[in-house]
C-alpha positions, 0 to 999 in steps of 0.5 A, a space after each residue: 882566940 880567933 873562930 877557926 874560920 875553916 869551920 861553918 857555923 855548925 862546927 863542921 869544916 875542911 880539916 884535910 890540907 886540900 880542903 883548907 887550901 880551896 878555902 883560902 882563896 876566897 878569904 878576907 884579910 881577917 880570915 887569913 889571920 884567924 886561920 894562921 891561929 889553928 892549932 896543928 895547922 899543915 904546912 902547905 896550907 900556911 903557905 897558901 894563906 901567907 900567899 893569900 895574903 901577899 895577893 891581898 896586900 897587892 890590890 888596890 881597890 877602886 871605886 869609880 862613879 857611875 855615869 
């Protein structure tokens, strides 16, 4: 089983919906992924994470040289 990744390190975390829904929008692929594991996981919160996850998929990073 995947670490909860709305937890810290401690084991504390957002548990409410609009807690977990602000988290989302900085997690990395793998993060979504995890977070899709949590038991009793809230609706809207797995919407957000599916819509993180679309806006991941639609990047493309490039590096560019300097100078």
């Amino acid at each position: 089983m995947s670490r909860d990744p709305f937890l810290g390190k401690h084991g504390y975390g957002a548990v409410d919906a609009a807690s977990r829904i602000e988290r989302v929008r900085s997690f990395t692929r793998a993060q979504c992924q995890a977070a899709l594991t949590v038991p009793g996981l809230q609706k809207t919160v797995c919407a957000a994470i599916e819509r993180r996850l679309r806006e991941l998929r639609g990047r493309v990073v490039t590096i560019r040289p300097r100078g």
